[in-house]
DSSP file (Angstrom, degrees, kcal/mol; ACC not computed):
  #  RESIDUE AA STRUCTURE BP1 BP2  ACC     N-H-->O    O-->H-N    N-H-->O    O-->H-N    TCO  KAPPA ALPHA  PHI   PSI    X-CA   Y-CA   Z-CA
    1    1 A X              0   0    0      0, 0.0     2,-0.2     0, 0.0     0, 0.0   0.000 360.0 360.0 360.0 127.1   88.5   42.7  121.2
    2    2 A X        -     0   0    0      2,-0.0     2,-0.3     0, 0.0     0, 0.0  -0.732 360.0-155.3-116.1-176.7   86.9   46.3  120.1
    3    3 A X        -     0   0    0     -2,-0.2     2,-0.2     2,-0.0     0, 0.0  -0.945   2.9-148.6-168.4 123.7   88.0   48.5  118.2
    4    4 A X        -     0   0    0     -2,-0.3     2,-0.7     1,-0.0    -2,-0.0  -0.572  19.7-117.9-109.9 171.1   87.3   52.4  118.1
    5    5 A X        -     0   0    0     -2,-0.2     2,-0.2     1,-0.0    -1,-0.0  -0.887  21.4-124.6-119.0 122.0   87.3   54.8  115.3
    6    6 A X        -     0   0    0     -2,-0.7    -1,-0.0     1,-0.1     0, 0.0  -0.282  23.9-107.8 -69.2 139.0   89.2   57.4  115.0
    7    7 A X        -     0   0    0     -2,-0.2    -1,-0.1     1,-0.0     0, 0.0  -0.334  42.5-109.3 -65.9 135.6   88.0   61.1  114.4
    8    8 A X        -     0   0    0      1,-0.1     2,-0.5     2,-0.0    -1,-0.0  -0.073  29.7-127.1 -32.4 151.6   88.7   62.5  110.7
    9    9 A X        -     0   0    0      2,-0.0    -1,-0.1     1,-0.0    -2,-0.0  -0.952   8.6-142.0-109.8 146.9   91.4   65.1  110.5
   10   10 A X        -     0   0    0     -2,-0.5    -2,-0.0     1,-0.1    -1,-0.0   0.073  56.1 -75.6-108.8  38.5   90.4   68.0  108.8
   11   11 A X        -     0   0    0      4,-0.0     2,-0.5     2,-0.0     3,-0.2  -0.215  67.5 -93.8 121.2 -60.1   93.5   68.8  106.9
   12   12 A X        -     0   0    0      1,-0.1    -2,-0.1     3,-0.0     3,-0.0  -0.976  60.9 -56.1 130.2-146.9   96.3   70.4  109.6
   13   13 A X  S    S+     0   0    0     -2,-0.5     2,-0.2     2,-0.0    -1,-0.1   0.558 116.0  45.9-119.7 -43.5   97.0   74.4  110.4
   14   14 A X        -     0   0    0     -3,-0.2     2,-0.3     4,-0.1     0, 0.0  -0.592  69.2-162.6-107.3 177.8   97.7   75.5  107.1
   15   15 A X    >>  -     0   0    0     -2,-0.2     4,-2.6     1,-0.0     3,-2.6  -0.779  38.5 -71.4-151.5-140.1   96.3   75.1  103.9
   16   16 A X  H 3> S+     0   0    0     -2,-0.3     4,-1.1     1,-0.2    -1,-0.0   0.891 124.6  39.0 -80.6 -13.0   96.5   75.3  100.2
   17   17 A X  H 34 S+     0   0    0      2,-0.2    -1,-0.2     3,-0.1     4,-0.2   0.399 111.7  59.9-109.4  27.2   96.5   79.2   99.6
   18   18 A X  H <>>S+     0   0    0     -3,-2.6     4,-1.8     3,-0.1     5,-0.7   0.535 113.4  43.8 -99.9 -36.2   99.0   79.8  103.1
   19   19 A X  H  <5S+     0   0    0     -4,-2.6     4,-0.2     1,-0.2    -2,-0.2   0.820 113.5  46.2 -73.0 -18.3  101.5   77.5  101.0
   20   20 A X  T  X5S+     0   0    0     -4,-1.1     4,-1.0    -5,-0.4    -1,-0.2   0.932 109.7  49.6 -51.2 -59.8  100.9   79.2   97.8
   21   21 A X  H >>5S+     0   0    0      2,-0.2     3,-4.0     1,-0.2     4,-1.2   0.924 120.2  47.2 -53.8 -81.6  101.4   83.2   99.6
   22   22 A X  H 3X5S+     0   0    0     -4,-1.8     4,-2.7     1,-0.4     5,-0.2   0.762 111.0  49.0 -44.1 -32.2  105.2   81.2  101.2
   23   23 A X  H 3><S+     0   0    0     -5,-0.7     4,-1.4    -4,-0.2    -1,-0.4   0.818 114.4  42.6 -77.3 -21.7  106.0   79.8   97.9
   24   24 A X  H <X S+     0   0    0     -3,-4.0     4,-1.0    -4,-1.0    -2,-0.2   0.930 117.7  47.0-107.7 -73.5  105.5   83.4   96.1
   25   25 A X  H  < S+     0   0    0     -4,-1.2     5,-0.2     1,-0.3    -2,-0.2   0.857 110.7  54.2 -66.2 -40.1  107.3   85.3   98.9
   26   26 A X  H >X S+     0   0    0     -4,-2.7     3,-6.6    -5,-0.2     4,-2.2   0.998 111.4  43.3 -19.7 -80.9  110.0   82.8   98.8
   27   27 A X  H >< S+     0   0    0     -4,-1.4     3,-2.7     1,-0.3    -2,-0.2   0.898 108.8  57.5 -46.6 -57.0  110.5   83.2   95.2
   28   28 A X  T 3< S+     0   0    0     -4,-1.0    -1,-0.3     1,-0.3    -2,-0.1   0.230 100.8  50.5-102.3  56.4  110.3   86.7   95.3
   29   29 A X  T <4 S+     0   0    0     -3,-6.6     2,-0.5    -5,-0.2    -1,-0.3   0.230  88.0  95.5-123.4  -1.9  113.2   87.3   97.9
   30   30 A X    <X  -     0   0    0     -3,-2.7     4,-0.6    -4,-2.2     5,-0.3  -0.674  68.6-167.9 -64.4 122.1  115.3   84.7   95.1
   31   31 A X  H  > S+     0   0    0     -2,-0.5     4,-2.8     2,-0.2     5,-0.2   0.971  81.5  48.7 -77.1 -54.0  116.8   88.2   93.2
   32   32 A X  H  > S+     0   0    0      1,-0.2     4,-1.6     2,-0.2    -1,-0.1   0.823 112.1  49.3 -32.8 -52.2  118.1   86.4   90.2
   33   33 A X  H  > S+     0   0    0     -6,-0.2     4,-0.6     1,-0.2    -1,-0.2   0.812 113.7  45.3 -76.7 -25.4  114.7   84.6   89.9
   34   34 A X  H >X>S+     0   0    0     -4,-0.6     5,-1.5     2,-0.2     3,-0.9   0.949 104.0  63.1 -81.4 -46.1  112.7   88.0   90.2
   35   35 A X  I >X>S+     0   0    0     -4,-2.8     5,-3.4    -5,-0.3     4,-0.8   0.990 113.1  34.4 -27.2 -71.9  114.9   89.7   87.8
   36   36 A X  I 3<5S+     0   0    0     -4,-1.6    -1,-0.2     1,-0.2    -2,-0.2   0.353 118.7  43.8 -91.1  13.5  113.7   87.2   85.1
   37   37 A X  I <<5S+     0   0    0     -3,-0.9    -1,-0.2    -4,-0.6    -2,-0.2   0.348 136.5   7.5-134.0  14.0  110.3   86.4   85.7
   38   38 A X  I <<5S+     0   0    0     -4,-0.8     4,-0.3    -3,-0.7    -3,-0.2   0.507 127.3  48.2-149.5 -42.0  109.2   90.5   86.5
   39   39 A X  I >X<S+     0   0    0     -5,-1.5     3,-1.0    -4,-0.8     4,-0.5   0.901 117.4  39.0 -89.1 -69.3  112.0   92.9   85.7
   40   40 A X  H 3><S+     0   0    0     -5,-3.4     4,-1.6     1,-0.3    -4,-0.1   0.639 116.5  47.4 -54.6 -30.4  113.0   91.3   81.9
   41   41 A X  H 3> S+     0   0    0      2,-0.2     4,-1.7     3,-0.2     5,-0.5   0.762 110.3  48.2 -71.2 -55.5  109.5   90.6   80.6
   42   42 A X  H <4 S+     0   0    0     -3,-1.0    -2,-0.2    -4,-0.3    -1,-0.1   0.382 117.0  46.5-107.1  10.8  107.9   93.9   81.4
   43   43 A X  H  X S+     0   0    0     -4,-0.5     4,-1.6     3,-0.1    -2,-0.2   0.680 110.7  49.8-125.1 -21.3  110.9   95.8   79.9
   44   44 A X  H  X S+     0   0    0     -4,-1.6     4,-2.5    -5,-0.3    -2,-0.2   0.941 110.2  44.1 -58.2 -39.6  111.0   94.0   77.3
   45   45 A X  H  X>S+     0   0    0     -4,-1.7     4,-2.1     2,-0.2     5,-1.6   0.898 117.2  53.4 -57.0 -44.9  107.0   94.2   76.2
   46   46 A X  I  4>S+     0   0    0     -5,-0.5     5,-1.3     1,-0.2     3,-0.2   0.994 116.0  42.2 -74.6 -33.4  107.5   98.5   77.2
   47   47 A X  I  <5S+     0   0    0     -4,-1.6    -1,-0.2     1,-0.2    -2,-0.2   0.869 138.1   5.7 -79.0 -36.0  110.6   98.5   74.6
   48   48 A X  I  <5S+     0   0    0     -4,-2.5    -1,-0.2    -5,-0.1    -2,-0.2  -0.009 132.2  47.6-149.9  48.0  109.3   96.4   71.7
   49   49 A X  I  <5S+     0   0    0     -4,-2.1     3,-0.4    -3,-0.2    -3,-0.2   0.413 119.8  22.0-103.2 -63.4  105.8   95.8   72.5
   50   50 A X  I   <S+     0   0    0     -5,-1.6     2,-0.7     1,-0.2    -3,-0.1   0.879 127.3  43.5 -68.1 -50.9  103.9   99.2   73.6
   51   51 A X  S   <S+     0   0    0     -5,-1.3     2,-0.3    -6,-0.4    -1,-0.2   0.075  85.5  95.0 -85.3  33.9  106.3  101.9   72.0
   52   52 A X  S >  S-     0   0    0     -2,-0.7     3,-2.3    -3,-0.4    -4,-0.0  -0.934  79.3-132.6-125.4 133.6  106.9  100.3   68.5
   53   53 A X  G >  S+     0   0    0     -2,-0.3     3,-0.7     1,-0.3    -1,-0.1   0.748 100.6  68.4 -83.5  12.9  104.2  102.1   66.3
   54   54 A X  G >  S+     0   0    0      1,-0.2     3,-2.3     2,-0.1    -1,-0.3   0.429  76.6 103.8 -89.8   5.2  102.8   99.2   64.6
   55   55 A X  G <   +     0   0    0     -3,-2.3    -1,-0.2     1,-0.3    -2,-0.1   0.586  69.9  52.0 -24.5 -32.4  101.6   98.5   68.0
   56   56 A X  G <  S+     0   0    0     -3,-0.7    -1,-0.3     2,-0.1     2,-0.2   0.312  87.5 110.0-107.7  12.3   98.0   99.4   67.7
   57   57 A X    <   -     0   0    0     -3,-2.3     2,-0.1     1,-0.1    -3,-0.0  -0.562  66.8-120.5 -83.1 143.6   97.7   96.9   64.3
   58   58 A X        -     0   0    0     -2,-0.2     2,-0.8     1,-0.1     3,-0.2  -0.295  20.8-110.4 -68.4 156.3   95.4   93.3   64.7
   59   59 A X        -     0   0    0      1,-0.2     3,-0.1    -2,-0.1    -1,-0.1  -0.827  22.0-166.1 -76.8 106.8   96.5   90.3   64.4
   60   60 A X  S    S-     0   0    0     -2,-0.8     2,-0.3     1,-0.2    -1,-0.2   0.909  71.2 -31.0 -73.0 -32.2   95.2   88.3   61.3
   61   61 A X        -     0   0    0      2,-0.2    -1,-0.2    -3,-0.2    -3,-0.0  -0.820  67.3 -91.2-177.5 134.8   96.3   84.9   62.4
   62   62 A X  S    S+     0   0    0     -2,-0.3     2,-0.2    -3,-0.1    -1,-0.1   0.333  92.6  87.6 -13.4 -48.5   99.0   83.3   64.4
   63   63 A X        -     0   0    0      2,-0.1    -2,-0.2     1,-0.1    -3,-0.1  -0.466  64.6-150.2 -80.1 132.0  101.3   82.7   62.0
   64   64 A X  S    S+     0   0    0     -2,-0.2     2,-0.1     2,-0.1    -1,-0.1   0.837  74.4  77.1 -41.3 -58.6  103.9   85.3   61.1
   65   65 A X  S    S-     0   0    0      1,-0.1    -2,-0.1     0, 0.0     0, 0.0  -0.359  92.7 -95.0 -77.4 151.7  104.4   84.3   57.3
   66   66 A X        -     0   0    0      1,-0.1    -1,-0.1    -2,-0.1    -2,-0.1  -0.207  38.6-100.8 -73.9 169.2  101.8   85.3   54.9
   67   67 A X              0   0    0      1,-0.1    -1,-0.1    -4,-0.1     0, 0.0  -0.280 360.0 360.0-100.6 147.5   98.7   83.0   53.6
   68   68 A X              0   0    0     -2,-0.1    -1,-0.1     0, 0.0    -2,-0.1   0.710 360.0 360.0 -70.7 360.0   99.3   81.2   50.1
């Protein structure tokens, strides 16, 4: 009895960044989903992130509430 060895396969036709680009164009022909992950987020940040004038102030530290 022999027995031959089969050649590696090196993976298929696509790979991992043609299933990334499908997964993204998928999503964004979902309306609902594009709505809430693109539309709501970058009008919310222009409405009370960028135009508010305490805008240009630093951050001291994560936390909202003041230090003891």
């Amino acid at each position: 009895m022999t027995s031959t060895i089969a050649p590696a396969r090196t993976g298929g036709g696509y790979g991992l960044t043609h299933y990334i680009a499908m997964d993204f164009w998928r999503n964004l022909r979902n309306v609902g989903n594009s709505f809430f992950v693109i539309v709501l987020p970058t009008v919310l940040f222009l409405f009370f992130g960028a135009s508010m004038e305490w805008s240009d102030e630093p951050v001291a530290s994560a936390t909202p509430a003041p230090g003891p």
